[in-house]
Each structure stands twice: as structure tokens, then as C-alpha cells.
DOTOR-206820 format. One record per residue: residue in one letter; x, y, z of N, C-alpha, C in turn. Coordinates in steps of 0.2 Angstrom, whole numbers. Layout:
<atoms>
+------+-------+-------+-------+-------+-------+-------+-------+-------+-------+
| rest |   nc1 |   nc2 |   nc3 |  cac1 |  cac2 |  cac3 |   cc1 |   cc2 |   cc3 |
+------+-------+-------+-------+-------+-------+-------+-------+-------+-------+
|    A |     X |     Y |     Z |     X |     Y |     Z |     X |     Y |     Z |
...
+------+-------+-------+-------+-------+-------+-------+-------+-------+-------+
</atoms>
This chain:
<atoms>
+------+-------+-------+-------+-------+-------+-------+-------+-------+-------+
| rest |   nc1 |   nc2 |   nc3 |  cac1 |  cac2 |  cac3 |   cc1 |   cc2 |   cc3 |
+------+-------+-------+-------+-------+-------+-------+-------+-------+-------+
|    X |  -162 |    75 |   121 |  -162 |    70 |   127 |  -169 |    69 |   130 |
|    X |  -172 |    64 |   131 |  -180 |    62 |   131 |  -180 |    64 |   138 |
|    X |  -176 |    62 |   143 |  -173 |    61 |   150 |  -174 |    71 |   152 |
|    X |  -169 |    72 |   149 |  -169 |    81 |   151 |  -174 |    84 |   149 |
|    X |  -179 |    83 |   145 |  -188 |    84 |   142 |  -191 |    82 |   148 |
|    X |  -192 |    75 |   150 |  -195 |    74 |   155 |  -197 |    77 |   160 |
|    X |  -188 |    80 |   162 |  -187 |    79 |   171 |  -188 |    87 |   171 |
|    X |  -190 |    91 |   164 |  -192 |    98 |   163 |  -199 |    99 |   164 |
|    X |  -202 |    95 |   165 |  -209 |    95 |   161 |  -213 |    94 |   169 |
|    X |  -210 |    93 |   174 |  -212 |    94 |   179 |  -212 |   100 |   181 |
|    X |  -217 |   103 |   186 |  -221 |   110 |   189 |  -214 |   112 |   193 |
|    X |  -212 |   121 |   189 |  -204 |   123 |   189 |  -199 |   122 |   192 |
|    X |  -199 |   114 |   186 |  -194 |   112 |   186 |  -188 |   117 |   181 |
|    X |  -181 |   117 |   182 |  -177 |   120 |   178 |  -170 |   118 |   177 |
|    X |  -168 |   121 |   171 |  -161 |   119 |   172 |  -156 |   124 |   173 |
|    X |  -151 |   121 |   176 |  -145 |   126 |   179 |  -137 |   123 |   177 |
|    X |  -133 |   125 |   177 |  -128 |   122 |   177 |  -121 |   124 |   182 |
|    X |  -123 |   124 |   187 |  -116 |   124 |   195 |  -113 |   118 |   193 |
|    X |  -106 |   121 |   195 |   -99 |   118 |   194 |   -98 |   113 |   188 |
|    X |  -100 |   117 |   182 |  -100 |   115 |   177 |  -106 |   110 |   174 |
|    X |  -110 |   107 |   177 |  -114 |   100 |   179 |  -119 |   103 |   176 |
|    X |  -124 |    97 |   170 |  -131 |   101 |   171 |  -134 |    97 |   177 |
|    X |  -141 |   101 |   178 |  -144 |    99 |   183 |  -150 |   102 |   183 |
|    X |  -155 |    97 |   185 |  -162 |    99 |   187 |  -164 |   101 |   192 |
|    X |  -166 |   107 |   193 |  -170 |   108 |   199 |  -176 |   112 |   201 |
|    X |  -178 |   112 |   205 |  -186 |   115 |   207 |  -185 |   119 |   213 |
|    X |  -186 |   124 |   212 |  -183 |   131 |   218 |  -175 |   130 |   217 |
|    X |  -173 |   131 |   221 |  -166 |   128 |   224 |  -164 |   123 |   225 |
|    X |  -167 |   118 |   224 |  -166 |   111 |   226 |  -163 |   106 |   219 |
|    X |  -163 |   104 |   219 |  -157 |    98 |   212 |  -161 |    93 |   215 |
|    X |  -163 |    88 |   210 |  -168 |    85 |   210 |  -166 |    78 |   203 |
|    X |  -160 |    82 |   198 |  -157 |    77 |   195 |  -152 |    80 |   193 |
|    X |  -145 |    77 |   193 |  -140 |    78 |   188 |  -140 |    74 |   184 |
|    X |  -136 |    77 |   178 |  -137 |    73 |   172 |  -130 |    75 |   169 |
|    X |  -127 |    70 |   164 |  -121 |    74 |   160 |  -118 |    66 |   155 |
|    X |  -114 |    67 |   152 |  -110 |    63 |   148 |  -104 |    62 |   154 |
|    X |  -104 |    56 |   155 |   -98 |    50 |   158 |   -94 |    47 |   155 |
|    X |   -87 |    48 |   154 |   -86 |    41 |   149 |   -89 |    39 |   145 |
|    X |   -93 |    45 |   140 |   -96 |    46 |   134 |  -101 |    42 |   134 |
|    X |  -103 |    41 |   138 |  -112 |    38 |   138 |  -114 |    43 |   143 |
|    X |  -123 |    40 |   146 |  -124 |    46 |   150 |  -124 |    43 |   158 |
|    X |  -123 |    49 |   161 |  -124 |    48 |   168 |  -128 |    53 |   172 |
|    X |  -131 |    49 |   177 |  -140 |    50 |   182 |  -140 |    50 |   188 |
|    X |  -139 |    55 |   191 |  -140 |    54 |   199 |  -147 |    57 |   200 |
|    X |  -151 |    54 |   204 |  -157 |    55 |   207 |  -157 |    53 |   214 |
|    X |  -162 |    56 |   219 |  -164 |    55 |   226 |  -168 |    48 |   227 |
|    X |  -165 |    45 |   229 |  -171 |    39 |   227 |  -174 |    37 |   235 |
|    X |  -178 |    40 |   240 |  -179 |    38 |   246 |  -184 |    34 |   247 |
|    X |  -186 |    28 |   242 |  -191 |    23 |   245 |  -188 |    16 |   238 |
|    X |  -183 |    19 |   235 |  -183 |    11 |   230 |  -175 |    13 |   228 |
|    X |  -171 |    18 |   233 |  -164 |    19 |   232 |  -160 |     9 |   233 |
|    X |  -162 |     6 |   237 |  -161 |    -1 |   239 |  -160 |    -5 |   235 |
|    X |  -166 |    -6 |   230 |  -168 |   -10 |   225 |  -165 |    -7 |   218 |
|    X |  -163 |     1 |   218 |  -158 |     4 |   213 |  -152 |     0 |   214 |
|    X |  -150 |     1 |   219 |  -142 |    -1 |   220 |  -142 |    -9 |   219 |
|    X |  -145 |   -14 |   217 |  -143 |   -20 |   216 |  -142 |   -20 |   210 |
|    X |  -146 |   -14 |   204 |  -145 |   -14 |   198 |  -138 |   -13 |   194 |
|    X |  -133 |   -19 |   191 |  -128 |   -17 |   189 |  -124 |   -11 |   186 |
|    X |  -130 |    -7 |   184 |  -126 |     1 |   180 |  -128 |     7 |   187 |
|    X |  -129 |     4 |   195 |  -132 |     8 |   200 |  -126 |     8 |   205 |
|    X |  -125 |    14 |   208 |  -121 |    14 |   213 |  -122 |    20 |   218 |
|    X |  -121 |    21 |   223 |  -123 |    26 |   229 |  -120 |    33 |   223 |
|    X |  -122 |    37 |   226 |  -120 |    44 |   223 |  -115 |    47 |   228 |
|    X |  -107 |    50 |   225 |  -102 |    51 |   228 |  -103 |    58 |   234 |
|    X |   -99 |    61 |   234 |   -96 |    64 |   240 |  -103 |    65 |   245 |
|    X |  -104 |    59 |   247 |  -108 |    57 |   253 |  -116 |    58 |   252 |
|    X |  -118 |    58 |   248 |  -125 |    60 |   243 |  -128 |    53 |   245 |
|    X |  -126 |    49 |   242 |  -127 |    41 |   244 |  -132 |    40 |   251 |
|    X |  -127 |    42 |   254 |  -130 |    39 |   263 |  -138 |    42 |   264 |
|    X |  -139 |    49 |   256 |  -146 |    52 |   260 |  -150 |    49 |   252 |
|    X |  -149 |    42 |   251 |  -154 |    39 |   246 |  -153 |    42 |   238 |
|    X |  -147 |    45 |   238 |  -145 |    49 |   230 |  -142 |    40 |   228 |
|    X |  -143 |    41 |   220 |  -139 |    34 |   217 |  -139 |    37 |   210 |
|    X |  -131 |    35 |   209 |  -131 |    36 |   203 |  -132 |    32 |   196 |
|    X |  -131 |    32 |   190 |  -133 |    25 |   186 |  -128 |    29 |   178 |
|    X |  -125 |    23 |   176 |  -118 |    25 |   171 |  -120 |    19 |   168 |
|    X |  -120 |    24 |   161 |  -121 |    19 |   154 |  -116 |    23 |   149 |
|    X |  -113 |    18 |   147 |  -108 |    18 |   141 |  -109 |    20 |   136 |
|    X |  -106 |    22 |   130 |  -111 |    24 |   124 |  -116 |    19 |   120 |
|    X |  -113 |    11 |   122 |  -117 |     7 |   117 |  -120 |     5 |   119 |
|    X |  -123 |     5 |   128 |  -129 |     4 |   132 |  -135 |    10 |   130 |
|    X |  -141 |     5 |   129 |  -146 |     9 |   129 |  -150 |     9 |   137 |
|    X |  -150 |    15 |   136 |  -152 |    15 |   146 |  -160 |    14 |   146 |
|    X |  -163 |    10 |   153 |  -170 |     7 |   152 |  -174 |    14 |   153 |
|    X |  -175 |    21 |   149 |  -179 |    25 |   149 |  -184 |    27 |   154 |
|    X |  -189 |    20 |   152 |  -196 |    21 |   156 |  -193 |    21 |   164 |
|    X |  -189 |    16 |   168 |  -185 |    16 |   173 |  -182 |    23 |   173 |
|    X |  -179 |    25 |   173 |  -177 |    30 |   174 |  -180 |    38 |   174 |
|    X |  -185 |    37 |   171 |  -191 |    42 |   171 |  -194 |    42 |   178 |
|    X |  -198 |    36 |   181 |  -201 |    35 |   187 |  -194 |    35 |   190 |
|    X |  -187 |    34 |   191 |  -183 |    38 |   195 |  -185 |    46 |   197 |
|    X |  -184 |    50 |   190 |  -185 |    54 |   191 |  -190 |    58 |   195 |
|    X |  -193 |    54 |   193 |  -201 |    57 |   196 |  -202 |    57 |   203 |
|    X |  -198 |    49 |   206 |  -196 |    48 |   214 |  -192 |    56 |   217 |
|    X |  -187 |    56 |   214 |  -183 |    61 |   216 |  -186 |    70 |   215 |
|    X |  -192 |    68 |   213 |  -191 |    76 |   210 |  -199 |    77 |   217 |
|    X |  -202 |    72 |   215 |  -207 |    70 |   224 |  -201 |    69 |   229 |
|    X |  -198 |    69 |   230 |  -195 |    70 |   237 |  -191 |    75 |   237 |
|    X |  -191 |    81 |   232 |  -188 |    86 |   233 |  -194 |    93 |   233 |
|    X |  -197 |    93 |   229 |  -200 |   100 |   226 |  -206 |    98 |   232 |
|    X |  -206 |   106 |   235 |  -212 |   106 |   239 |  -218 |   103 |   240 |
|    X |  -222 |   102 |   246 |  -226 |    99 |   241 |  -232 |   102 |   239 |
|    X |  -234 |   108 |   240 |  -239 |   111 |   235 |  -237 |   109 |   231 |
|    X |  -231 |   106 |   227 |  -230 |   108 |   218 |  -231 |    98 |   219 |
|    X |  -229 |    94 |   223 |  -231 |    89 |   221 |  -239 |    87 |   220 |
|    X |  -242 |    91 |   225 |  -252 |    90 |   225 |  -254 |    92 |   218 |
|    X |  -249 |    96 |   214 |  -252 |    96 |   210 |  -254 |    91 |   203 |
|    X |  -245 |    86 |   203 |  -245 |    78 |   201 |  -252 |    75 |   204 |
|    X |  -254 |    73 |   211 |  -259 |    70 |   211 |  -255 |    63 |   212 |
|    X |  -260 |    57 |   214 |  -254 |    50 |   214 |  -252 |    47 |   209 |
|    X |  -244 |    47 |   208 |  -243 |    41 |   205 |  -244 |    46 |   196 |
|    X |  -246 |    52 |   197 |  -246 |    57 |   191 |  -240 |    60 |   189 |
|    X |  -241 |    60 |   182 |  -235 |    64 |   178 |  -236 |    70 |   175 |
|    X |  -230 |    73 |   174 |  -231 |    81 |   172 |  -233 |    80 |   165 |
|    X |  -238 |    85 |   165 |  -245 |    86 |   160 |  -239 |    86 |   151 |
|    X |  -234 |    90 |   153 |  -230 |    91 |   147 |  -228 |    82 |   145 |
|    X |  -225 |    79 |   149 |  -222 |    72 |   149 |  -227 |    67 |   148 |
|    X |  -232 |    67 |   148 |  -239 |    62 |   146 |  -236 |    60 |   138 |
|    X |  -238 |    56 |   137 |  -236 |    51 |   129 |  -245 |    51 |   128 |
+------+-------+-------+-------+-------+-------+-------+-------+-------+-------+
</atoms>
């Protein structure tokens, strides 16, 4: 999964699995979930400055037990949808800058991606 390479490839980042869920995170913090939905995949991210413009996107919706209200959005695609990758990568990236400290974000620099996730 390109998505789970990425959101790994950020300064430690890790993967964990509470309450069955995988999940990305940096320290203690979750920064993505990720998993199969209704046999496609599904993506919750923090999204604190383009959560708004998420949510008018058809496969976007607030992210449940009350996550929503602090900029989390989820995104559900089916198995025969291909999900907009690049878009969802720069989610990632949004959410994982608004979680991981920020010494580890100064390291990205602006608008920078982790050295592993460069193409």
C-alpha cells in the first residue's frame, strides 16, 4: 500500500495496531488511520487548515466518535474506486504537521516530504 509506505517515511513515524485498527503514529500521537472499509480503503486524517474543503469532497466525511469537530475527516472508497493518491498523501502530510512535534516537523522544512517518500 503506497499510502502506508508514505505516511511511514515521515521522521518516527510508526505503525501500531489499538483496537484492532492500523494506525500511524509519531510518539504517541495517531496521525493516520488506515484499514479496509466495505472492502475498499478507508483514511482518517487531522486535517486543521483544508478539513472544510475535505468535507465537500464526495468520498469525505467528519471522522466519528467526535474526532470530526477537532479537523479529523475521514475518506471511503470502495473496491472499484481508485483513491486520488497524490491528494491524499498531502493529507497525510497535513495531519502528520499538525501532530508530530515540532522539532520533527523542522526537519520537513516547508511544504517538504519525507526523504524516504521523494519519487
Amino acid at each position: 500500500m503506497a499510502l502506508r509506505s508514505f505516511a511511514l517515511g515521515f521522521p518516527e513515524a510508526r505503525e501500531d495496531f489499538p483496537w484492532g485498527e492500523r494506525v500511524i503514529k509519531v510518539g504517541k500521537k495517531v496521525f493516520v488511520f488506515m484499514g479496509l472499509g466495505d472492502g475498499g480503503l478507508l483514511l482518517s486524517v487531522k486535517l486543521p487548515e483544508s478539513h472544510i474543503i475535505a468535507l465537500m469532497l464526495p468520498f469525505a466525511e467528519p471522522t466519528g466518535y467526535g474526532l470530526g469537530k477537532s479537523g479529523w475527516v475521514t475518506a471511503r472508497f470502495d473496491s472499484q474506486e481508485r483513491p486520488p493518491e497524490q491528494m491524499l498523501c498531502e493529507w497525510i502530510e497535513e495531519s502528520y504537521r499538525a501532530v508530530a512535534p515540532k522539532k520533527l516537523v523542522a526537519v520537513l522544512g516547508e511544504g517538504g516530504r519525507p526523504v524516504s517518500a521523494k519519487k
